[in-house]
VMD Tcl script that draws the C-alpha trace (Angstrom):
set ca {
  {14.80 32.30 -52.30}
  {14.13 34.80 -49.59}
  {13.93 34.02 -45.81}
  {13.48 36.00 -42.56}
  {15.55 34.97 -39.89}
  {14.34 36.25 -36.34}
  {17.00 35.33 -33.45}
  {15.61 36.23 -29.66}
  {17.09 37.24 -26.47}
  {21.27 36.44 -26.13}
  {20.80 34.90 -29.50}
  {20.62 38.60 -31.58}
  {24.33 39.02 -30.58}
  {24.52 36.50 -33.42}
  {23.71 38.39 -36.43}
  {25.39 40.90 -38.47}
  {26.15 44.13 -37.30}
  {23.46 45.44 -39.96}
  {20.91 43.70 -39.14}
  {17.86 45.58 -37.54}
  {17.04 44.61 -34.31}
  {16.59 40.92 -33.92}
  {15.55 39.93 -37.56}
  {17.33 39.75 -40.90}
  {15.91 38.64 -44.41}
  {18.46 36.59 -46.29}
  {18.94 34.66 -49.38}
  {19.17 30.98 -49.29}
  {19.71 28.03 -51.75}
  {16.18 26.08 -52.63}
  {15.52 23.38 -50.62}
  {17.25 24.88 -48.15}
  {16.47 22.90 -44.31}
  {16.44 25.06 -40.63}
  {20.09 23.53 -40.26}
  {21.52 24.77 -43.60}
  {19.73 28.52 -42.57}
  {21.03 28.41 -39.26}
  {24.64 27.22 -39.76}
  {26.17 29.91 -41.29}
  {25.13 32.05 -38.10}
  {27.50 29.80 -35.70}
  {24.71 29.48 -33.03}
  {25.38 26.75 -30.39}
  {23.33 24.34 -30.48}
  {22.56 23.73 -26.91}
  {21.54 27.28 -27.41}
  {18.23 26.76 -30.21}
  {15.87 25.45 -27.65}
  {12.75 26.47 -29.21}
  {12.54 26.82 -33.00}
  {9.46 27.91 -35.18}
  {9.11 28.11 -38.92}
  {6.08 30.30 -39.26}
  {5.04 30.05 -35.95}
  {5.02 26.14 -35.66}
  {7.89 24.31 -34.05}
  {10.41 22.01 -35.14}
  {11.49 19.77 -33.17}
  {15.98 19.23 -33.08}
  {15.63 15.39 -34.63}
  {13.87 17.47 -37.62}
  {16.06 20.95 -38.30}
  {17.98 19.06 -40.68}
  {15.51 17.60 -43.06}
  {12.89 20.47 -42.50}
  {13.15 22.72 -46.14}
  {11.90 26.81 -46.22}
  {10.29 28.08 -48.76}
  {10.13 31.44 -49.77}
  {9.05 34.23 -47.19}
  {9.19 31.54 -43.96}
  {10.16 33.11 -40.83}
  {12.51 30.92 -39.00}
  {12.63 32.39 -35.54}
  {14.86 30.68 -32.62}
  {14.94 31.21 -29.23}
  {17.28 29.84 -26.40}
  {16.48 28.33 -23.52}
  {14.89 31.12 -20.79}
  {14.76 30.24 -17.10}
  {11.79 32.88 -15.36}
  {10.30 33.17 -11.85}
}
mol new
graphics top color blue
foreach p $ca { graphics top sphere $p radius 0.5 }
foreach p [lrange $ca 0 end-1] q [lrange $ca 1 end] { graphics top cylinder $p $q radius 0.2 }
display resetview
């Protein structure tokens, strides 16, 4: 199945060269959870603060049992101080 993975900020540096911009669609086993998606990509985890599957968050006690289905968006951003 097909997925859209959207890394923000620091975290883009993360995917492939290729990639456009900050997204990349990629394909993923069924059943696949946020964990198993986000793995591969070698993020940090003190670095996926704030993580949404179609605009709703996941909490971090839930990434690993949370399954995609085809078209999701998982988008991740890190932890961003501001003034």
């Amino acid at each position: 199945m097909r997925v859209t993975v959207k890394l923000y900020a620091t975290l883009s540096d993360y995917l492939p060269g290729g990639s456009k911009n900050n997204r990349i669609d990629i394909e993923v086993a069924e059943q696949a959870t946020v964990f198993d998606v986000l793995q591969p990509f070698g993020l940090p985890p003190r670095l996926t603060h704030l993580v949404l599957v179609n605009g709703v968050f996941v909490p971090p006690d839930e990434r690993a049992g949370k399954c995609l289905d085809n078209g999701d968006v998982l988008a991740v951003w890190p932890p961003i101080a501001g003034g």
